[in-house]
C-alpha positions as CSV (number, residue, x, y, z in Angstrom):
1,X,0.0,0.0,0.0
2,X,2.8,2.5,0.9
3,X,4.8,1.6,-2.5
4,X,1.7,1.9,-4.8
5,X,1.0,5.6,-2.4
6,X,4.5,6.6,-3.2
7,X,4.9,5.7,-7.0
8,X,1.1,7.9,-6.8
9,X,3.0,11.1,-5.5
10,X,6.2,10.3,-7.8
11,X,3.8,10.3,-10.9
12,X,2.2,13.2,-9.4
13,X,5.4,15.0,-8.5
14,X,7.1,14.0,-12.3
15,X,3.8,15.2,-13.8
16,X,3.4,18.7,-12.5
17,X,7.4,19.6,-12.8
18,X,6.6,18.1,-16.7
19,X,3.7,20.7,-16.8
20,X,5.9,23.6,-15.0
21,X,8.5,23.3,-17.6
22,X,6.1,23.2,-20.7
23,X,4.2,26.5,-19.4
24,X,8.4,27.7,-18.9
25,X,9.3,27.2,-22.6
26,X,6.0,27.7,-24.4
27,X,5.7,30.3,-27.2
28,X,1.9,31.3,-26.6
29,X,1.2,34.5,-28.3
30,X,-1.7,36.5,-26.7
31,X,-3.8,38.4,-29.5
32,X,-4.6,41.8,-28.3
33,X,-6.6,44.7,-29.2
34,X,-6.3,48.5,-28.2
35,X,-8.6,50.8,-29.8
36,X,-8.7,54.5,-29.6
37,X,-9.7,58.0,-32.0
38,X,-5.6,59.0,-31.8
39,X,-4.2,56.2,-33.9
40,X,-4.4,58.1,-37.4
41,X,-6.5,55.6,-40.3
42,X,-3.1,54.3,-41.6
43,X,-1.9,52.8,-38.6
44,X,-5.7,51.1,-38.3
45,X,-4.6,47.6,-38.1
46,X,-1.0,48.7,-37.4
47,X,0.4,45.1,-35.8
48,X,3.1,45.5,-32.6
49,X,4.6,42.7,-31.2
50,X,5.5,42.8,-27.7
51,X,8.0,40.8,-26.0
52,X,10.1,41.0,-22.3
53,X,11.9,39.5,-19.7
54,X,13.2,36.7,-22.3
55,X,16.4,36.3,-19.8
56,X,17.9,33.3,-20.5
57,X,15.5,31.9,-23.8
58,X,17.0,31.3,-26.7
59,X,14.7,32.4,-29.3
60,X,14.8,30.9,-33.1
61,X,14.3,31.7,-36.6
62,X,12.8,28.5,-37.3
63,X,9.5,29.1,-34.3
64,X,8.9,32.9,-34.7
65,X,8.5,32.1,-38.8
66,X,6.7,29.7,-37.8
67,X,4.5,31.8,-35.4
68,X,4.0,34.0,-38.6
69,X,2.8,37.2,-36.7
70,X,4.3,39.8,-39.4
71,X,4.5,42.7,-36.8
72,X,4.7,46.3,-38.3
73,X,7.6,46.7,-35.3
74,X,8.7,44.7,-31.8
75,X,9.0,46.3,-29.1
76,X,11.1,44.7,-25.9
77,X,10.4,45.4,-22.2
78,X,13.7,44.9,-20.9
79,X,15.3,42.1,-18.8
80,X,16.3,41.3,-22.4
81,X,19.4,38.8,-20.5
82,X,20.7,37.9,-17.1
83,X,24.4,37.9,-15.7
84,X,25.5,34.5,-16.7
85,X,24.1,34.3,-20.2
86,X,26.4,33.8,-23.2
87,X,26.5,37.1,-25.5
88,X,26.9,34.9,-28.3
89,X,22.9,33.7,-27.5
90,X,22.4,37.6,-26.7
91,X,23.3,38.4,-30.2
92,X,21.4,35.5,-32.1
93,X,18.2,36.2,-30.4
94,X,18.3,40.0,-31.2
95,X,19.7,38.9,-35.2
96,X,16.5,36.8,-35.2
97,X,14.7,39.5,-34.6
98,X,15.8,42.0,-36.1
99,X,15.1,40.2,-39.3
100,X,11.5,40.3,-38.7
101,X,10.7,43.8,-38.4
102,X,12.2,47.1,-36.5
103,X,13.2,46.6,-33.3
104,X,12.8,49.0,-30.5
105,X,13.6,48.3,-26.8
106,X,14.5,49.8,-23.2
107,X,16.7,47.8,-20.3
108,X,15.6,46.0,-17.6
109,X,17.3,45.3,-14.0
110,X,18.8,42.3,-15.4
111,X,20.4,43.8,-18.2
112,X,21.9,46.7,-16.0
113,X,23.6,43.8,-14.0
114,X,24.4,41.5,-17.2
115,X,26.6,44.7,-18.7
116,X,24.4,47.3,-20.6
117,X,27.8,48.7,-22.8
118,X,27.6,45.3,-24.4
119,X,24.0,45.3,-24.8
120,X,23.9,48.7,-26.3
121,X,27.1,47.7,-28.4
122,X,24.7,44.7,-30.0
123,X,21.5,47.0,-30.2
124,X,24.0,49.2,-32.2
125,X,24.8,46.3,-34.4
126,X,22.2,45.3,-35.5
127,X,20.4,48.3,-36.2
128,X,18.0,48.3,-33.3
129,X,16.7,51.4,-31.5
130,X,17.7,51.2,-27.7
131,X,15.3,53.9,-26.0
132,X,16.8,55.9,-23.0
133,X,14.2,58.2,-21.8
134,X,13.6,59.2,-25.5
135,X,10.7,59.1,-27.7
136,X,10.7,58.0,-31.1
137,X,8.5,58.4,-34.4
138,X,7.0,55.6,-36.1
139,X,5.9,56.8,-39.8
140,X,3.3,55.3,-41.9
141,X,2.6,57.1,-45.1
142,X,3.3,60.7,-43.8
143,X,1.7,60.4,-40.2
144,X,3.0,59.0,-37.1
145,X,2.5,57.9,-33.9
146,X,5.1,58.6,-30.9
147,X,7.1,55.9,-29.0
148,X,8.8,56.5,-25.5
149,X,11.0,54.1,-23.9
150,X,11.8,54.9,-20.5
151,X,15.4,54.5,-18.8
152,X,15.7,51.9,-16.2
153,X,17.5,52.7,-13.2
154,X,20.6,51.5,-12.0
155,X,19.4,50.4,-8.6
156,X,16.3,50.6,-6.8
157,X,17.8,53.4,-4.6
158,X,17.8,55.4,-7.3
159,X,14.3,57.0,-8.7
160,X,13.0,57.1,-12.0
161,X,13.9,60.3,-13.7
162,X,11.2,62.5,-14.7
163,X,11.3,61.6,-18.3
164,X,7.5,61.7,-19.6
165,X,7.9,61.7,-23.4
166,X,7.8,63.8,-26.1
167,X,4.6,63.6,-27.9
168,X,3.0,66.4,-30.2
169,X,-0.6,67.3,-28.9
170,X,-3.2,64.8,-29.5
171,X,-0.6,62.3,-31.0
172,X,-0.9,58.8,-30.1
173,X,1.1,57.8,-27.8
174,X,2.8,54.5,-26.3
175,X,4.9,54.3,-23.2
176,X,7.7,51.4,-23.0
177,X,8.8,50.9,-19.4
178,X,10.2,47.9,-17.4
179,X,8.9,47.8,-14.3
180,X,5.4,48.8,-14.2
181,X,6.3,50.3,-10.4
182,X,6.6,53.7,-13.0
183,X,3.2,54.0,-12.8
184,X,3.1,54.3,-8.9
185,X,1.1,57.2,-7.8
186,X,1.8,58.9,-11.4
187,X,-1.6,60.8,-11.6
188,X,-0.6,62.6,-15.1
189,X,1.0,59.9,-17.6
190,X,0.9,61.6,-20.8
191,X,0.4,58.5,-23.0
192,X,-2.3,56.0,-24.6
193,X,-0.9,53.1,-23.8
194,X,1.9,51.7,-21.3
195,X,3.9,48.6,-21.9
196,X,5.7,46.6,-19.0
197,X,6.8,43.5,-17.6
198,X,9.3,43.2,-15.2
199,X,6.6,40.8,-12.6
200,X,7.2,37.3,-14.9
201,X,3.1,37.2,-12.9
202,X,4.7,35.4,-10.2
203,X,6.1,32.8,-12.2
204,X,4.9,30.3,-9.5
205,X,1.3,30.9,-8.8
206,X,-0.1,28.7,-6.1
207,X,-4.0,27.9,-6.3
208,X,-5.9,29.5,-3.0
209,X,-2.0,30.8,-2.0
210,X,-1.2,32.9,-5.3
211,X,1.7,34.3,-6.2
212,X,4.5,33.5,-4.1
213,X,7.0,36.1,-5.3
214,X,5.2,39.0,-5.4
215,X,3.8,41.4,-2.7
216,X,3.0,45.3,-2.3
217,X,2.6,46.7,-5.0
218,X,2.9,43.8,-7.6
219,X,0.3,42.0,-5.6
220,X,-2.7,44.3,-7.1
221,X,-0.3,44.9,-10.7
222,X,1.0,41.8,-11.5
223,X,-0.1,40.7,-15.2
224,X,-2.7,42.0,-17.5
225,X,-4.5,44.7,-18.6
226,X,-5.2,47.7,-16.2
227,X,-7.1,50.9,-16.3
228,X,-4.6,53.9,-14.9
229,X,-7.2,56.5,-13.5
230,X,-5.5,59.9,-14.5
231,X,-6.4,63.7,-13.1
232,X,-7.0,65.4,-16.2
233,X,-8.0,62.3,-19.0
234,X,-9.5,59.4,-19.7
235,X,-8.1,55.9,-17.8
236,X,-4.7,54.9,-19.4
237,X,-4.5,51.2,-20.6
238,X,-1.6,49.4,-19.2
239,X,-1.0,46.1,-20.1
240,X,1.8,44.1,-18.2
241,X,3.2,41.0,-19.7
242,X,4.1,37.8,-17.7
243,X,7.2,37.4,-20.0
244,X,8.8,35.2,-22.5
245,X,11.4,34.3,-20.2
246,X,11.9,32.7,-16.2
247,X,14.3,34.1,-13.4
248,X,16.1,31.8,-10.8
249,X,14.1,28.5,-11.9
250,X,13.3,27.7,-15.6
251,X,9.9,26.7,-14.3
252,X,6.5,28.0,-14.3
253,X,3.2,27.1,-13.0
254,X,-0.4,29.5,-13.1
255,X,1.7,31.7,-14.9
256,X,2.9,30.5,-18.6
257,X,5.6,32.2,-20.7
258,X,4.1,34.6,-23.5
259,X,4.3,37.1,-26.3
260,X,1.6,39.7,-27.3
261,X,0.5,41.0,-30.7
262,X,-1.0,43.8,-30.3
263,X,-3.2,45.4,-33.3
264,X,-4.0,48.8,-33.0
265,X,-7.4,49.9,-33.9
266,X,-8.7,53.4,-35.1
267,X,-11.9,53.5,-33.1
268,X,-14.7,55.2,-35.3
């Protein structure tokens, strides 16, 4: 009876570290929407896709054709490596995407630690646009739609800056940030839309117990969309991605690895 018990809670045990590791290594794109009366006609159906916190993945040519998601541009949320990760992987993964479409990314924590010269020295390489509390235009026959990318700090002692963009009046207007801890108790965020990730949504999330990693802030923030209620505008979308990527363990479990494609909408 104890022998048939134990090779029960082996099975068991095998099965769910199985199932961790698939949600860990998956490559599930989440198809999302974001509608508003900025985004000028010819950017209706405009295609972005978002990735962040890949850390130690090694991302291929052979899966992302395969994915066939023919984004207008990527955009990537920072923790884009780890300390610990060959550069040589580093490089392939931004090569493969670069071939794709424009790239446009900001740093994460990780990437502060891993040796952001080198990073910047491949984003230079390759052509890709590293944003560092900057704000770029993306141009579609003649109009445009702003891009921000806000600078990660080098510890957390030391505060965001006050960097809020650079957007004309009424231009659409998206915000690339980390850490979605930016948003904390900003009441005037002069943007459409804010991208994050940072929060891997717990990574391990525990039925009844829930995330085990996260508390405070990141309790209430921790993946998905959100409404920022602003002073002077309408609610902010911000959506925060659980990442392509894991941190410590290359397991997950409640939370599963993923990319977004977002389609922007001109809303009538």
């Amino acid at each position: 009876m104890i022998l048939w018990i134990s090779l029960i809670l082996l099975i068991l045990a095998l099965s769910t570290l199985l199932w961790m590791r698939k949600e860990a290594t998956g490559y599930r794109v989440r198809n999302e929407i974001v509608e508003s009366q900025s985004i000028p006609e010819c950017f209706d159906g405009y295609k972005i896709l978002f990735i962040t916190d890949i850390h130690r993945r090694k991302l291929t040519d052979e899966k992302l054709l395969e994915l066939n998601l023919k984004p207008d541009c990527i955009l990537l949320g920072g923790d884009i490596t780890e300390k610990g990760v060959p550069w040589e992987r580093v490089s392939s993964n931004l090569q493969s995407l670069s071939r794709i479409a424009p790239v446009y990314g900001v740093l994460g924590n990780h990437d502060l630690y891993a040796g952001k010269e080198k990073l910047e020295a491949l984003f230079n390489k390759f052509g890709l646009t590293l944003l560092k509390d900057k704000t770029v235009r993306l141009e579609k026959n003649g109009l445009s739609i702003a891009l921000s990318g806000v600078m990660q700090p080098a510890t957390r002692k030391h505060p965001y800056s006050n960097f809020k963009g650079h957007a004309k009046k009424d231009q659409y207007h998206i915000m690339l940030v980390h850490d979605p801890i930016w948003v904390m108790g900003k009441r005037n965020i002069f943007a459409d839309l804010v991208l994050a990730g940072h929060t891997h949504g717990g990574q391990i999330v525990l039925p009844l117990f829930g995330a085990v990693r996260l508390e405070g802030f990141y309790k209430k923030y921790s993946a998905g969309w959100y409404n920022l209620i602003q002073k002077s505008s309408a609610a902010v979308p911000l959506l925060i991605s659980r990442g392509f990527g894991t941190s410590h363990i290359p397991l997950r479990l409640g939370s599963p690895s993923e990319l977004h494609l977002i389609t922007l909408l001109k809303k009538p």
